[in-house]
ROLO-540119 format. One record per residue (C-alpha): residue number from 0; y, z, x. Coordinates in steps of 0.02 Angstrom, whole numbers. Example, Ala and Ser with C-alpha at 12.3 -4.5 7.8 and 13.67 -1.06 7.14 Angstrom:
BEGIN
ATOM_0_-225_390_615
ATOM_1_-53_357_684
END
This chain:
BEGIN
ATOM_0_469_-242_-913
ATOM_1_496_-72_-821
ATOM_2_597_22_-899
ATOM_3_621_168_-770
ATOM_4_543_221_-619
ATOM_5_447_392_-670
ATOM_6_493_475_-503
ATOM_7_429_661_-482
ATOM_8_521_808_-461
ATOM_9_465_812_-296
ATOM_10_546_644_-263
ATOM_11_704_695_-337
ATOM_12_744_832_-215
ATOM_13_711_714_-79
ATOM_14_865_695_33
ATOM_15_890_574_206
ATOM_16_878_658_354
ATOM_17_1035_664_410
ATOM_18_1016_605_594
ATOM_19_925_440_513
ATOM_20_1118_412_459
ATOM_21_1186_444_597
ATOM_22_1038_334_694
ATOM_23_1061_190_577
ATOM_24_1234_195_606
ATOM_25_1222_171_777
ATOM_26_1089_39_766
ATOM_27_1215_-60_655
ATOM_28_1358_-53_793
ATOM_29_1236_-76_912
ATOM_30_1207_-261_823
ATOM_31_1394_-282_779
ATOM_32_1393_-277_994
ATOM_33_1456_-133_1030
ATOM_34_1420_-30_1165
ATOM_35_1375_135_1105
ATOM_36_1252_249_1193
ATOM_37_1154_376_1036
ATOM_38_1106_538_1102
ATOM_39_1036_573_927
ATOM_40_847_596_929
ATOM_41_821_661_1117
ATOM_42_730_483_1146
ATOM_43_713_486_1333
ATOM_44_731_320_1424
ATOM_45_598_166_1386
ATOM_46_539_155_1573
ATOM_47_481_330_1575
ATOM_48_365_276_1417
ATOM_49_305_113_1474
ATOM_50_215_136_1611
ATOM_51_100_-49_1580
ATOM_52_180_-227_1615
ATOM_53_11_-291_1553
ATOM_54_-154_-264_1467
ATOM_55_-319_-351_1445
ATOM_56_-486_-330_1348
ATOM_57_-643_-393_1363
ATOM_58_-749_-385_1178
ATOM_59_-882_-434_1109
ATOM_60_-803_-578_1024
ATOM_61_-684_-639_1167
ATOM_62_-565_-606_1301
ATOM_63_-393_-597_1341
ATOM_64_-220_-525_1401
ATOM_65_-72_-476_1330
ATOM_66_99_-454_1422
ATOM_67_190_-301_1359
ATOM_68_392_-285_1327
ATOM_69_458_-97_1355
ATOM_70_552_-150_1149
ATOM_71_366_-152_1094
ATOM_72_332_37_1142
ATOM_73_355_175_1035
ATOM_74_468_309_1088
ATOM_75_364_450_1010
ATOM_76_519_468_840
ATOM_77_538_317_756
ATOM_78_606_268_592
ATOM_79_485_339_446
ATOM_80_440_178_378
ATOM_81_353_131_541
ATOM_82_375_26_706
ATOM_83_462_-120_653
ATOM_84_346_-252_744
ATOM_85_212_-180_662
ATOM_86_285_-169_480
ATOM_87_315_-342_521
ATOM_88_164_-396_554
ATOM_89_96_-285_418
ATOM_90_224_-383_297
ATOM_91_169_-571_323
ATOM_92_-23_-516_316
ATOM_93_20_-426_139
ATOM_94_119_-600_122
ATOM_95_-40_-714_175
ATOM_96_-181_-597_64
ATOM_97_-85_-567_-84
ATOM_98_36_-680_-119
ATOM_99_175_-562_-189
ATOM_100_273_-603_-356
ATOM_101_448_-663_-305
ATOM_102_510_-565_-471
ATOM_103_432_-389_-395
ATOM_104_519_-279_-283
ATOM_105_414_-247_-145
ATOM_106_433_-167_45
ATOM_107_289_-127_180
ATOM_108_283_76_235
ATOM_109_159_103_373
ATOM_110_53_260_314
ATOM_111_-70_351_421
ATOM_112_-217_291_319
ATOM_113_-291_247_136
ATOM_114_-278_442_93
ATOM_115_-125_483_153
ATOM_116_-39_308_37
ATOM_117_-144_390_-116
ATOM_118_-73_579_-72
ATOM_119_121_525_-54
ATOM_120_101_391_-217
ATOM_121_34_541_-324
ATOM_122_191_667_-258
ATOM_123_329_537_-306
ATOM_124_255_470_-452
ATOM_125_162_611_-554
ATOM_126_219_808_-559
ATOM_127_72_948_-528
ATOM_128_-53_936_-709
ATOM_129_-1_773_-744
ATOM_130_-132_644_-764
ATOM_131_-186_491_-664
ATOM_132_-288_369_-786
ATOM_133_-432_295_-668
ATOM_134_-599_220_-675
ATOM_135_-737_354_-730
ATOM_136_-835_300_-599
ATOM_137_-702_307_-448
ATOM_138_-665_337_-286
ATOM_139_-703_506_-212
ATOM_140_-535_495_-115
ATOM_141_-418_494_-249
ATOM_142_-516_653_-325
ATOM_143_-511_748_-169
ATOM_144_-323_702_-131
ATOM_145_-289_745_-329
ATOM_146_-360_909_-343
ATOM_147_-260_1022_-204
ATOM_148_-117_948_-288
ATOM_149_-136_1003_-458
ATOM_150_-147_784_-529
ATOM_151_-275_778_-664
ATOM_152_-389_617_-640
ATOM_153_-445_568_-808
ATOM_154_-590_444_-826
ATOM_155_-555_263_-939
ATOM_156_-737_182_-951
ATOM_157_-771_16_-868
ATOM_158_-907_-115_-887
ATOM_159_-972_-239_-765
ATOM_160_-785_-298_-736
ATOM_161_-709_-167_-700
ATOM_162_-592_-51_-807
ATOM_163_-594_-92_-1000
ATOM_164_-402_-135_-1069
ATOM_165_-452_-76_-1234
ATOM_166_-505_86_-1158
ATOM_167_-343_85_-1082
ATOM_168_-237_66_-1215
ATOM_169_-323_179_-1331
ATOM_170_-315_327_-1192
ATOM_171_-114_299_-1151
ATOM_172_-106_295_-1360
ATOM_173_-189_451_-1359
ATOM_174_-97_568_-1236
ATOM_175_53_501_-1302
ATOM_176_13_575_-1449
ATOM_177_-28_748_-1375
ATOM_178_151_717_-1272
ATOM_179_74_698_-1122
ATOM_180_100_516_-1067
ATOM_181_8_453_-909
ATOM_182_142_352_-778
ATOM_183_0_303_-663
ATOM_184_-154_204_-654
ATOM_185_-281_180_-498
ATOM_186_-371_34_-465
ATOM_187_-471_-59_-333
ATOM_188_-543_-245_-398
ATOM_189_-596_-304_-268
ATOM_190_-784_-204_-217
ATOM_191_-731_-39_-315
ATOM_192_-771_123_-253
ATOM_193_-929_164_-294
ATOM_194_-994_36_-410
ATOM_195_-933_-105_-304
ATOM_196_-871_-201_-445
ATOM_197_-761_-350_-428
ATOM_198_-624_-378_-547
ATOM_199_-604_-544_-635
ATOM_200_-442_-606_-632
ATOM_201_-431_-616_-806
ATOM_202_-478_-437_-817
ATOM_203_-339_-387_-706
ATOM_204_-203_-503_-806
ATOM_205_-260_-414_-967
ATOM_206_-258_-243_-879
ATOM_207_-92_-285_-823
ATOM_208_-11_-329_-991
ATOM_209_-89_-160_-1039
ATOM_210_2_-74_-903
ATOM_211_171_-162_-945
ATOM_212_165_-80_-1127
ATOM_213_155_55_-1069
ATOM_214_247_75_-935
ATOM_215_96_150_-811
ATOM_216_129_96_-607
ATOM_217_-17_60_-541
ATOM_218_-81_91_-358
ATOM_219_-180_-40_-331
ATOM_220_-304_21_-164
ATOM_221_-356_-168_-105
ATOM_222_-465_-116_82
ATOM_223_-623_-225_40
ATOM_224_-559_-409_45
ATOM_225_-618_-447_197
ATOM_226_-791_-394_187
ATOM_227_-865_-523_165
ATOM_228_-1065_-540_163
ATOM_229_-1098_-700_114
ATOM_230_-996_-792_261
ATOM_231_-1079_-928_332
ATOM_232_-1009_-966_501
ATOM_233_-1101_-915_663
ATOM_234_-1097_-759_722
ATOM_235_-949_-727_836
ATOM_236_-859_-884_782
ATOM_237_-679_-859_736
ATOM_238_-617_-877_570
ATOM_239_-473_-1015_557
ATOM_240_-307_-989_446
ATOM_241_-399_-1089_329
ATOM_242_-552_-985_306
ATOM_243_-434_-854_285
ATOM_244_-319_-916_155
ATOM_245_-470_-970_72
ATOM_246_-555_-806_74
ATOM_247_-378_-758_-24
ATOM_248_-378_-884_-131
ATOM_249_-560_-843_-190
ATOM_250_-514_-673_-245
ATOM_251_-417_-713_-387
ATOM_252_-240_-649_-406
ATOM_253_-207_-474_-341
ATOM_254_-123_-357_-448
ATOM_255_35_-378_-325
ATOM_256_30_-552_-369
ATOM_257_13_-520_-549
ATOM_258_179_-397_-521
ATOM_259_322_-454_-632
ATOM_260_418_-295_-646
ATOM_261_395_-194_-470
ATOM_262_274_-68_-558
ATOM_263_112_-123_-411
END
């Protein structure tokens, strides 16, 4: 199981902004009923943000309208982990593809893209020369991200199905010797960046046991589910719950379903 979570030095001096205290604490009276007016945050009032009761579209794929409720605007400073109706949303899609262990401790953050999730997972989970154990072939991203920030990619080979767990193994064995342990692993199995690879899931389960003796987190980048290029329907027809959940349930297990510990 995990033993402890590896966080960085950088994550270690992190500290709450204190007005997100004092914000949350008025949120919580706020729910308890009380009527308390926060000042904190200079949020000027909704109907000077809202200016829309309504919207509609017209695409290439359909039509429609959407009625719009001034709680569903943004005030400009939210809470850091995102608008709640989207993290919501965001939460029972992550729910629907991946199926998340019940045993693993997960929680949705809205990022501002794939990048930006791959920059802040490197500053709270590695320090600057540490490495990050990857695919040799992988994606051009994670190098670029890595390099300004001092994390040391280092290549583990791979074969047809993705990374090898021997090659694993004998790599963590190896800069444990030097006194260097790795605490993090990337990996996309689904149409890997660049070789386009899909992971078997027994692949993943074996990679996975590999990571757990270990004790390596891995960031699991999953964008390329959905690209499907085989589908069969029509063009323009809509894809039903089902198609979706079976799209999911043709993937094999994601590495967030695998998750026993909390270390995806």
């Amino acid at each position: 199981g995990l033993a402890e979570v590896p966080w960085s030095v950088f994550a270690r001096k992190l500290a709450p902004n204190p007005i997100r205290a004092i914000s949350n604490e008025v949120n919580a009276r706020i729910a308890r009923g009380e009527d308390v007016l926060m000042l904190v945050g200079g949020r000027p009032p909704t109907e000077l943000l809202c200016p829309f009761k309504s919207l509609s579209f017209d695409g290439r794929y359909g039509s429609g309208s959407i009625t719009l409720d001034e709680a569903d605007w943004n005030y400009g400073m939210g809470m850091s982990r995102g608008l709640p109706a989207l993290r919501a949303w965001c939460t029972d899609f992550v729910k629907m593809q991946c199926s998340p262990a019940p045993k693993g401790q997960h929680e949705t953050i809205i990022t501002v893209g794939n990048t930006h999730g791959i920059m802040s997972t490197l500053l709270l989970l590695s320090d600057p020369f540490d490495f990050v154990l990857c695919e040799s072939f992988a994606y051009s991203g994670l190098h670029a991200i890595a390099a300004p920030h001092d994390r040391l990619p280092v290549g583990i080979a791979a074969d047809a199905d993705g990374m090898l767990p021997s090659a694993l193994d004998e790599r963590c064995m190896q800069l444990i010797a030097e006194g260097r342990p790795a605490h993090l692993v990337y990996l996309t199995c689904m149409g890997q960046n660049p070789t386009g690879t899909t992971m078997p899931e027994t692949r993943r389960r074996e990679l996975y046991q590999v990571c757990r003796r270990h004790d390596l987190f891995i960031l699991e980048d999953d964008p390329y589910l959905w690209l499907q290029l085989s589908d069969p329907r029509a063009e323009g027809e809509e894809a039903s719950a089902a198609d979706m959940a079976g799209i999911s349930a043709g993937r094999g297990a994601s590495f967030l379903h695998l998750d026993e510990d909390g270390r995806v």
